[in-house]
PDB file of the backbone (N, CA, C, O) and the ligand in Angstrom, with CONECT records:
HET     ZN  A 101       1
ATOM      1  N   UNK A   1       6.369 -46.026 155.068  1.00  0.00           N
ATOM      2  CA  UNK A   1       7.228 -45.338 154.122  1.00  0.00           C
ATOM      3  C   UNK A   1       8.506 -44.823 154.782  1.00  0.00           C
ATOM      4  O   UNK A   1       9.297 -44.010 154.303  1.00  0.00           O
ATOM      5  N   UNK A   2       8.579 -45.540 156.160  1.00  0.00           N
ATOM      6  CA  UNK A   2       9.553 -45.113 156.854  1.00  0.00           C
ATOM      7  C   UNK A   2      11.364 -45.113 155.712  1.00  0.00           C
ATOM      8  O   UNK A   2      11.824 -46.097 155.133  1.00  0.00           O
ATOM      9  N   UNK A   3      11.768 -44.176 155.732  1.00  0.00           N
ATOM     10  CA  UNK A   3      13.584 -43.870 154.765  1.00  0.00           C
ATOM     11  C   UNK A   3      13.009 -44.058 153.472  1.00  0.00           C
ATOM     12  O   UNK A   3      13.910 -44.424 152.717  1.00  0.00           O
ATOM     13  N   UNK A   4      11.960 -43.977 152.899  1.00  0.00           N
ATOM     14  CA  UNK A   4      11.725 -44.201 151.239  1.00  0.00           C
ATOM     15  C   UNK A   4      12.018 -43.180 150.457  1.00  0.00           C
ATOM     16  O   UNK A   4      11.857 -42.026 150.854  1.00  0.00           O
ATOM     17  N   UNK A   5      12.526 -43.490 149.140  1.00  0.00           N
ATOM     18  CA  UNK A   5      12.635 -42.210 148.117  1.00  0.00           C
ATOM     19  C   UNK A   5      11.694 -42.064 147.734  1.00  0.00           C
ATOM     20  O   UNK A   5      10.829 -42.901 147.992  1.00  0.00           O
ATOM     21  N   UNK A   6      11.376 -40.890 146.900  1.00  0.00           N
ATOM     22  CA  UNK A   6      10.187 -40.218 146.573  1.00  0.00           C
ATOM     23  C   UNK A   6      10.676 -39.512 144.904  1.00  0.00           C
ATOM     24  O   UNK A   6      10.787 -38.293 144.776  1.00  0.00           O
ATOM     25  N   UNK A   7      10.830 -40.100 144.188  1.00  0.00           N
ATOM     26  CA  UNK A   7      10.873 -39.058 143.023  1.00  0.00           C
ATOM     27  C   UNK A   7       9.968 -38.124 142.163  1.00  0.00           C
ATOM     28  O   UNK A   7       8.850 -38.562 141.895  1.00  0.00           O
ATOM     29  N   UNK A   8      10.336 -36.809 141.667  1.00  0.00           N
ATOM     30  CA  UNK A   8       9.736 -36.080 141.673  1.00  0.00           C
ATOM     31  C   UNK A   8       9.900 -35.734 139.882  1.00  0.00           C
ATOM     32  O   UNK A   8      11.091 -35.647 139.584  1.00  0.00           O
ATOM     33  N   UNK A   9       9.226 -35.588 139.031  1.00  0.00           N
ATOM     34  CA  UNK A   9       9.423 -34.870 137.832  1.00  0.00           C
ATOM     35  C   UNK A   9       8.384 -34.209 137.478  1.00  0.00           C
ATOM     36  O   UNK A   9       7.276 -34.744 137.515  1.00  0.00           O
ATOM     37  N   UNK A  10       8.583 -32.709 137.003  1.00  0.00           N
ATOM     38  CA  UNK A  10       7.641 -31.717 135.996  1.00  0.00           C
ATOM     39  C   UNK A  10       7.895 -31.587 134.695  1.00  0.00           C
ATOM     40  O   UNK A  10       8.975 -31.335 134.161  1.00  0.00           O
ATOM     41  N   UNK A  11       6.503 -31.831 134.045  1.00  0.00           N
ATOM     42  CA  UNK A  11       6.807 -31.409 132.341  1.00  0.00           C
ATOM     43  C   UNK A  11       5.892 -30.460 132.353  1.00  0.00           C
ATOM     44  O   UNK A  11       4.747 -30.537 132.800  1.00  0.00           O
ATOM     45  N   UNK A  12       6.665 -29.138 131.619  1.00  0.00           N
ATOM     46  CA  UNK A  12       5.625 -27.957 131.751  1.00  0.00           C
ATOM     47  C   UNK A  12       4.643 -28.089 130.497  1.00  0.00           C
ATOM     48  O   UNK A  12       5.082 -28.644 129.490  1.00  0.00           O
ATOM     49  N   UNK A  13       3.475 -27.656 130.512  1.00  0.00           N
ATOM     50  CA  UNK A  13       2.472 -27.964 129.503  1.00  0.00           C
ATOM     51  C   UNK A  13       2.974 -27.029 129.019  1.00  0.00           C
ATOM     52  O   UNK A  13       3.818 -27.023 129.915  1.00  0.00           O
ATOM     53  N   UNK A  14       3.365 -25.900 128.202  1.00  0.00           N
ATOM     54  CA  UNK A  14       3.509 -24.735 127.279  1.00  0.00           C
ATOM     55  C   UNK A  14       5.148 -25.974 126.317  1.00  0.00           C
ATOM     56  O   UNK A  14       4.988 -26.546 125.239  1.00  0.00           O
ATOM     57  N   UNK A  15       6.030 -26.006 126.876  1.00  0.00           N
ATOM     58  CA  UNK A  15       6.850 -26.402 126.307  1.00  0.00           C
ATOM     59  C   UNK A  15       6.884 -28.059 126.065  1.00  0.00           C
ATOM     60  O   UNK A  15       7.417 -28.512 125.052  1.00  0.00           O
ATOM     61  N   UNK A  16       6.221 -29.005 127.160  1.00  0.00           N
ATOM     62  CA  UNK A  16       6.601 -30.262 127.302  1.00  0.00           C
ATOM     63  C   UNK A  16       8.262 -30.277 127.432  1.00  0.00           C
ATOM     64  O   UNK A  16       8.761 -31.164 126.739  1.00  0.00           O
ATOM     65  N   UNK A  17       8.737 -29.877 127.804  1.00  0.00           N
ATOM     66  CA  UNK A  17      10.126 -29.591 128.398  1.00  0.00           C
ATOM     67  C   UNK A  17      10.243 -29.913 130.041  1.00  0.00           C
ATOM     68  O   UNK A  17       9.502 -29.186 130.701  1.00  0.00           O
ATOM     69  N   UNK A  18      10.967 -30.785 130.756  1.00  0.00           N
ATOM     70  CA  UNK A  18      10.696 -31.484 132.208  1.00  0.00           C
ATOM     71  C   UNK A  18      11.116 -29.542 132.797  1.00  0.00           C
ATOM     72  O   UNK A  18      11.939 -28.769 132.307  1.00  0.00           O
ATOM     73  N   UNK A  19      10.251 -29.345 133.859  1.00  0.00           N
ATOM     74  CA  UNK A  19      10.373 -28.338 134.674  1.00  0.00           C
ATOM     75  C   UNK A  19      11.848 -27.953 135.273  1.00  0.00           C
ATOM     76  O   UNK A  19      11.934 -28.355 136.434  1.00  0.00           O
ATOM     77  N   UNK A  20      12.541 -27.566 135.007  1.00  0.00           N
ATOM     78  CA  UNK A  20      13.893 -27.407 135.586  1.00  0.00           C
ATOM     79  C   UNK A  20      13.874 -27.156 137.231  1.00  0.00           C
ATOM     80  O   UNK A  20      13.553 -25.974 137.360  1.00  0.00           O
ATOM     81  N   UNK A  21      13.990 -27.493 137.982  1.00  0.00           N
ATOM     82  CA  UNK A  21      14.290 -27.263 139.603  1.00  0.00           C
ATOM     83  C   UNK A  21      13.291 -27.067 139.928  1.00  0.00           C
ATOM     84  O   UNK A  21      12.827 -26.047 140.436  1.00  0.00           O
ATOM     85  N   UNK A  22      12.511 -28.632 139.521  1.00  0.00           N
ATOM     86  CA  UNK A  22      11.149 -28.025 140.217  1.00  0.00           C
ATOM     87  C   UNK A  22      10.898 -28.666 141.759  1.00  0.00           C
ATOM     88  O   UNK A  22      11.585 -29.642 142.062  1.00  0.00           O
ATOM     89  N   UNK A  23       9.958 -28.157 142.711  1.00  0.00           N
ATOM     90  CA  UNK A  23      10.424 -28.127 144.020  1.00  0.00           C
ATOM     91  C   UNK A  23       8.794 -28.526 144.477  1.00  0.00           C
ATOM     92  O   UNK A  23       7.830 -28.439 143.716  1.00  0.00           O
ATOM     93  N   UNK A  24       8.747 -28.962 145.853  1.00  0.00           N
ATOM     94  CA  UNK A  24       7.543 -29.677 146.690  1.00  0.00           C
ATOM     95  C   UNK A  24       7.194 -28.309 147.160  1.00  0.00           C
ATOM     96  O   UNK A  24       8.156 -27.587 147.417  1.00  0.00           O
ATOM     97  N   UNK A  25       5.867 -27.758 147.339  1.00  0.00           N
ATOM     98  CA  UNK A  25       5.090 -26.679 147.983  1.00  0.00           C
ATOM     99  C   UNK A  25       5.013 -26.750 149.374  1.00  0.00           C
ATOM    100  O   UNK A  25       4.483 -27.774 149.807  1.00  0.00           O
ATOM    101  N   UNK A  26       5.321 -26.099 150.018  1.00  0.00           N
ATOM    102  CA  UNK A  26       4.941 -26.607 151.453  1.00  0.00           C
ATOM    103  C   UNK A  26       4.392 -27.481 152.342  1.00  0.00           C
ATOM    104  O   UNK A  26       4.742 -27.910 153.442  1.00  0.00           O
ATOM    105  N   UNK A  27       3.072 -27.721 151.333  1.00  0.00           N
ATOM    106  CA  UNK A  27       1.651 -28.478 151.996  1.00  0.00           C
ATOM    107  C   UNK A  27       2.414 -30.431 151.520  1.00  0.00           C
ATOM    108  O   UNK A  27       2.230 -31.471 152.153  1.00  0.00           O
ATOM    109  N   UNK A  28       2.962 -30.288 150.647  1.00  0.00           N
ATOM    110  CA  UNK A  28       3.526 -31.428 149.882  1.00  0.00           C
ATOM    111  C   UNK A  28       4.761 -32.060 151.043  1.00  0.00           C
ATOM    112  O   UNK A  28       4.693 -33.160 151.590  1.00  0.00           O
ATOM    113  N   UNK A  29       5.899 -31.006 151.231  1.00  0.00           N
ATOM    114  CA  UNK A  29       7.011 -30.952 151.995  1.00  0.00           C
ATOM    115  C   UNK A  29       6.505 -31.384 153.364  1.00  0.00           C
ATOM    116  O   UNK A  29       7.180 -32.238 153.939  1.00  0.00           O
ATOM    117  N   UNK A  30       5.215 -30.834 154.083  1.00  0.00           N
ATOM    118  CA  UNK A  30       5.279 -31.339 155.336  1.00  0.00           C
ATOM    119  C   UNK A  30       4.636 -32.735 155.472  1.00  0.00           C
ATOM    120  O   UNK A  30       4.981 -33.367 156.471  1.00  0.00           O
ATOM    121  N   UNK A  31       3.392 -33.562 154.285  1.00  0.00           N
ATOM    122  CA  UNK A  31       3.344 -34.449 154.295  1.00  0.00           C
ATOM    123  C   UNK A  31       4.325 -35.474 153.788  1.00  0.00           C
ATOM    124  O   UNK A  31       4.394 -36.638 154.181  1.00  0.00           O
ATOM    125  N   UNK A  32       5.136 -34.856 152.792  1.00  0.00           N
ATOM    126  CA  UNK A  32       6.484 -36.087 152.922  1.00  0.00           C
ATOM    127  C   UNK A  32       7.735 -36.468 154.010  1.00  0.00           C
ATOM    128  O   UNK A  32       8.517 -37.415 154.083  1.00  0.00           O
ATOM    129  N   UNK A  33       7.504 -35.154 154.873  1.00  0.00           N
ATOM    130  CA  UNK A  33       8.127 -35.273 156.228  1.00  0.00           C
ATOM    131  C   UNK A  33       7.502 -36.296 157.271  1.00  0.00           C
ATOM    132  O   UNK A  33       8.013 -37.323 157.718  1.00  0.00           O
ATOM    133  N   UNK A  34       6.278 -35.747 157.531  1.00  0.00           N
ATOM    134  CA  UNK A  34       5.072 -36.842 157.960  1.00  0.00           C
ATOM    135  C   UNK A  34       5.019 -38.285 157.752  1.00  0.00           C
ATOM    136  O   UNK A  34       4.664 -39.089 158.613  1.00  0.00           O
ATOM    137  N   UNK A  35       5.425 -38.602 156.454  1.00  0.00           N
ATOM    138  CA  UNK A  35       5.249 -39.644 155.956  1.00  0.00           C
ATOM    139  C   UNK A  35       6.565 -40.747 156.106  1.00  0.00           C
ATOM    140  O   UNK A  35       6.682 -41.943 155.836  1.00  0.00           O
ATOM    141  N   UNK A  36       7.618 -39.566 156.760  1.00  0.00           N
ATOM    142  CA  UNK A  36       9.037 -40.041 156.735  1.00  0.00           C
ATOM    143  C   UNK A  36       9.616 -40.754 155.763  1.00  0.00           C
ATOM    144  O   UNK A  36      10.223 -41.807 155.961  1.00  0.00           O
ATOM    145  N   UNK A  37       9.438 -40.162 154.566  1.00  0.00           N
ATOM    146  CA  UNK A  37       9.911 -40.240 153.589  1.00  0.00           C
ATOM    147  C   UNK A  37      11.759 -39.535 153.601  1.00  0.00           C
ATOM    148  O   UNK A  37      12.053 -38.344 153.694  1.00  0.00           O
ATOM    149  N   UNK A  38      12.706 -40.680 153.478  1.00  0.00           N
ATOM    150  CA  UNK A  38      14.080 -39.667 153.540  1.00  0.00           C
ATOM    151  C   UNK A  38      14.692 -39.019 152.653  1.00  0.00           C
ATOM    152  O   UNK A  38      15.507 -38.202 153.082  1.00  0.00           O
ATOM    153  N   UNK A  39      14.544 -39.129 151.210  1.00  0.00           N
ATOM    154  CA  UNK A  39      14.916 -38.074 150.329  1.00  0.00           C
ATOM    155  C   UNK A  39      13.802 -38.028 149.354  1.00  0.00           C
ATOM    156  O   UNK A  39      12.797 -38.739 149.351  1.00  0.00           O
ATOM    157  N   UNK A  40      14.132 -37.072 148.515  1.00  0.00           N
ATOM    158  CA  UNK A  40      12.733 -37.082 147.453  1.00  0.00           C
ATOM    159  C   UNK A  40      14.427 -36.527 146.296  1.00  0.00           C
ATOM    160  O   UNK A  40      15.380 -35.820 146.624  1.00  0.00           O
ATOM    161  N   UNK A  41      14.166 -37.161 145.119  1.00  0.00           N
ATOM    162  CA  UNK A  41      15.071 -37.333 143.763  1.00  0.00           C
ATOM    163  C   UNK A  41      14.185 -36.293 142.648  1.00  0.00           C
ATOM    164  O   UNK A  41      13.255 -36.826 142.042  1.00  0.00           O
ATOM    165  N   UNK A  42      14.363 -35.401 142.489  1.00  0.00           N
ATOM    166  CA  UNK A  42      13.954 -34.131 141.649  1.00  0.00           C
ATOM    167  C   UNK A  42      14.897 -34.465 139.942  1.00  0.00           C
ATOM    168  O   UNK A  42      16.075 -34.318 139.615  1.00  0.00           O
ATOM    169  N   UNK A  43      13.523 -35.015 139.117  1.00  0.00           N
ATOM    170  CA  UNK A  43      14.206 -34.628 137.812  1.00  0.00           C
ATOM    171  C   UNK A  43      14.301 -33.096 137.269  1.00  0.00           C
ATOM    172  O   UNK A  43      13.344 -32.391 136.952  1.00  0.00           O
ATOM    173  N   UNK A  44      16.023 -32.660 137.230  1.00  0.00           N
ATOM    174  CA  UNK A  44      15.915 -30.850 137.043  1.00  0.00           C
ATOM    175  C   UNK A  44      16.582 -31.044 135.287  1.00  0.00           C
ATOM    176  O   UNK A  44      17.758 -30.690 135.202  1.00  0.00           O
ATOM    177  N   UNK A  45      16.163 -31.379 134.412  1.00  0.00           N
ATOM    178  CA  UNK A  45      16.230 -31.786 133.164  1.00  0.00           C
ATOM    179  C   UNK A  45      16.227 -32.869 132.644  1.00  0.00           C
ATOM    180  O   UNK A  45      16.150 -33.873 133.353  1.00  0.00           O
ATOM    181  N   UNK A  46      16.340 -32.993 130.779  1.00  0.00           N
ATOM    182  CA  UNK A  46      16.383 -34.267 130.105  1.00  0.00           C
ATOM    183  C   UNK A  46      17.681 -35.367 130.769  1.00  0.00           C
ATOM    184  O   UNK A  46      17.506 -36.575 130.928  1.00  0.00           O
ATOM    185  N   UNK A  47      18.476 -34.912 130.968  1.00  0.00           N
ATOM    186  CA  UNK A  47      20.056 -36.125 131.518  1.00  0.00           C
ATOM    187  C   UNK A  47      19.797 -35.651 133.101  1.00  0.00           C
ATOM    188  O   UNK A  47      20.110 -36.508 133.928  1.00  0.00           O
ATOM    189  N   UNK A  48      19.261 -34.383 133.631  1.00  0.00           N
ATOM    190  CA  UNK A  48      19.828 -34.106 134.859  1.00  0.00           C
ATOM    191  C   UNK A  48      19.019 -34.407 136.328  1.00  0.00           C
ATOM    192  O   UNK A  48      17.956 -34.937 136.004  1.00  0.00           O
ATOM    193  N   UNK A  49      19.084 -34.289 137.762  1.00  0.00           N
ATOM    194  CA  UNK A  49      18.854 -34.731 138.956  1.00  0.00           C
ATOM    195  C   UNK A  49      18.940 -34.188 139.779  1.00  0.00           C
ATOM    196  O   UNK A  49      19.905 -33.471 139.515  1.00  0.00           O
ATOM    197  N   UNK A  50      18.620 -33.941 140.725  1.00  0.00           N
ATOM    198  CA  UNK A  50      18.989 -33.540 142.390  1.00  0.00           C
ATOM    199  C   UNK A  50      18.947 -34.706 143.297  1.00  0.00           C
ATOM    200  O   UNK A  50      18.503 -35.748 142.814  1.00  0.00           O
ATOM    201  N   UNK A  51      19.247 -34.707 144.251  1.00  0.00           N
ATOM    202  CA  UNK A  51      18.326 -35.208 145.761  1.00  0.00           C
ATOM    203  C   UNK A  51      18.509 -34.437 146.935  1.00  0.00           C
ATOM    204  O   UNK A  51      19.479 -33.882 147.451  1.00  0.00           O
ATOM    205  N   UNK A  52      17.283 -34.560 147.221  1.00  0.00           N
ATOM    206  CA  UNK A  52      17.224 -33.464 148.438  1.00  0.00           C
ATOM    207  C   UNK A  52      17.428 -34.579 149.677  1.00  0.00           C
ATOM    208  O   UNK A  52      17.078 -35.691 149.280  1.00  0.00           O
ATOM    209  N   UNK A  53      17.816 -34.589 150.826  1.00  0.00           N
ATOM    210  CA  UNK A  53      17.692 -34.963 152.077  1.00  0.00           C
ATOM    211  C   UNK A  53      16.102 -33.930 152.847  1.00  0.00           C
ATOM    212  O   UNK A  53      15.590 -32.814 152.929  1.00  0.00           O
ATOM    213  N   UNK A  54      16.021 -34.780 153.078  1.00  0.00           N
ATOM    214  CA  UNK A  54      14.689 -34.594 153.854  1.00  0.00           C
ATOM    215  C   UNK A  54      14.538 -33.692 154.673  1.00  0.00           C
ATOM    216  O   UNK A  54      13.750 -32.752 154.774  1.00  0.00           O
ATOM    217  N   UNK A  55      15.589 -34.164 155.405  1.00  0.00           N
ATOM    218  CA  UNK A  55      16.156 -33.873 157.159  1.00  0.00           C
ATOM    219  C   UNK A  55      16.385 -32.013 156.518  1.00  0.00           C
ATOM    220  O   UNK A  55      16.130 -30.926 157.037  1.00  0.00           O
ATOM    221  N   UNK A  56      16.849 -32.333 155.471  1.00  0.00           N
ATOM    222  CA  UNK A  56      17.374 -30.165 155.641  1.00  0.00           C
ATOM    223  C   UNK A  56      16.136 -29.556 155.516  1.00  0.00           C
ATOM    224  O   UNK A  56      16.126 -28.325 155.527  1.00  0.00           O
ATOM    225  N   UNK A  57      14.694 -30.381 155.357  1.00  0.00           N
ATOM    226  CA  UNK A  57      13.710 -29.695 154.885  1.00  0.00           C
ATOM    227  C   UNK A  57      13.339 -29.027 156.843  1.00  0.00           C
ATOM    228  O   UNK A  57      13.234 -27.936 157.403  1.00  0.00           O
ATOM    229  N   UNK A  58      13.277 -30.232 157.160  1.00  0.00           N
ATOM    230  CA  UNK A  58      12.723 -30.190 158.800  1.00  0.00           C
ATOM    231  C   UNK A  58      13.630 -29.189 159.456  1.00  0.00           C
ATOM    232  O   UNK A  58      13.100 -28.479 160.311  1.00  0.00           O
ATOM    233  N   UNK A  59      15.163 -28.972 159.152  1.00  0.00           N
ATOM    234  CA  UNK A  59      16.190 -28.196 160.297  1.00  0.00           C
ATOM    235  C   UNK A  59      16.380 -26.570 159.374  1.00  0.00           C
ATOM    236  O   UNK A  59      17.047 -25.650 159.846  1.00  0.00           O
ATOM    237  N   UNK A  60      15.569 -26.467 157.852  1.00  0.00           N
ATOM    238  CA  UNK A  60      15.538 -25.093 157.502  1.00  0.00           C
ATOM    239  C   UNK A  60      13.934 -24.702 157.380  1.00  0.00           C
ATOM    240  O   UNK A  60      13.626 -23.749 156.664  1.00  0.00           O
ATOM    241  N   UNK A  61      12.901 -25.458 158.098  1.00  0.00           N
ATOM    242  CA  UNK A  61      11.805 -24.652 157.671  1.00  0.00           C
ATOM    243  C   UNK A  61      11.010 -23.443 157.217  1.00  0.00           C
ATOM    244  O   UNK A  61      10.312 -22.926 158.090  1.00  0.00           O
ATOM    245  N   UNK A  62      10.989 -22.887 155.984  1.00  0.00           N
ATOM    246  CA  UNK A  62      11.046 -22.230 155.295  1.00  0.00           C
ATOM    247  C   UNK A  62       9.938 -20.867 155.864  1.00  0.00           C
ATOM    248  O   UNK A  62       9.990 -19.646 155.723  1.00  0.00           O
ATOM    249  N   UNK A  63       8.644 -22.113 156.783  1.00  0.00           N
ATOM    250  CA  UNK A  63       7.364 -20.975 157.013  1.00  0.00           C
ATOM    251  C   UNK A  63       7.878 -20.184 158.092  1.00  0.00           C
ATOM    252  O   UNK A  63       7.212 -19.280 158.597  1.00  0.00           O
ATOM    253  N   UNK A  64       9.640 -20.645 158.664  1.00  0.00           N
ATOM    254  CA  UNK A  64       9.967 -20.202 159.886  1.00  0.00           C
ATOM    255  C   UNK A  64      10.431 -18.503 159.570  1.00  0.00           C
ATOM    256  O   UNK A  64      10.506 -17.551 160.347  1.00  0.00           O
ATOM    257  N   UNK A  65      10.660 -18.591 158.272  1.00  0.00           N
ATOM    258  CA  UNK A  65      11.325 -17.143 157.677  1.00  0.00           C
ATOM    259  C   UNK A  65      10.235 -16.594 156.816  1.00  0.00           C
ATOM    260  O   UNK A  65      10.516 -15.677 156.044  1.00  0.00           O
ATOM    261  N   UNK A  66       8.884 -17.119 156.880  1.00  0.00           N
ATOM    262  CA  UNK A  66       8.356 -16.490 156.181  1.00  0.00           C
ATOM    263  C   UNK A  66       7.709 -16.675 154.350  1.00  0.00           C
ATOM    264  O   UNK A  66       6.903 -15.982 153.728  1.00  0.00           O
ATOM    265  N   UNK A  67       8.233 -17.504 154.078  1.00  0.00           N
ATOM    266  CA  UNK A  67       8.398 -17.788 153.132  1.00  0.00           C
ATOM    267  C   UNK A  67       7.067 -18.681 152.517  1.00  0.00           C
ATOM    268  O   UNK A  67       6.994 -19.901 152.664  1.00  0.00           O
ATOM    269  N   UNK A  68       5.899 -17.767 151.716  1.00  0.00           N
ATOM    270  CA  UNK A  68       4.654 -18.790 151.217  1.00  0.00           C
ATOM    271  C   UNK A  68       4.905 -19.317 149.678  1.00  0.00           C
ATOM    272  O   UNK A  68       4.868 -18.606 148.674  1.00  0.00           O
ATOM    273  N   UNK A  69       5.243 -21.113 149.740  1.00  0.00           N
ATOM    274  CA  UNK A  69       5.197 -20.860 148.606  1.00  0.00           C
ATOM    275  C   UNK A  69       4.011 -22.085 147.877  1.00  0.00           C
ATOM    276  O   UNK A  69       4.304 -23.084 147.220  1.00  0.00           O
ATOM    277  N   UNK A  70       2.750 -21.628 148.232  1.00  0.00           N
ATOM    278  CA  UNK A  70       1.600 -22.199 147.157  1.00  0.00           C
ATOM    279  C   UNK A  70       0.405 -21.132 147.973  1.00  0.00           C
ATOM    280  O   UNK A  70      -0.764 -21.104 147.588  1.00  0.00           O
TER     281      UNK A  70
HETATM  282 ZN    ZN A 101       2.182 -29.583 146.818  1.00  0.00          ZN2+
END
């Protein structure tokens, strides 16, 4: 999976509405690092997108500040 995209979409069950900015949990983030996966493509609405680079996941690690998020 060496440089592969990874796309990502949430539909919240209360609304069926796609999850707006929805984001990889830690445990998720370090196996798509692992996996060397190079961006992951986040649907953040009905028309809308992100892409994350990978690489900012590895050079801002989040557990480095503390930060639990699952
Ligand atoms: Zn996860």
């Amino acid at each position: 999976m060496i440089d592969a995209t990874l796309y990502l979409a949430g539909i919240r069950k209360d609304t069926g509405e796609y999850e707006e900015d929805a984001d990889s949990c830690q445990i998720c983030k370090k196996m798509i690092i692992n996996a060397g996966i190079k961006q992951v493509i986040v649907r953040t609405g009905k028309d809308g997108y992100k892409t994350i680079n990978v690489e900012e996941w590895v050079k801002n690690d989040e557990l480095l500040d503390g930060k639990i998020t699952y």
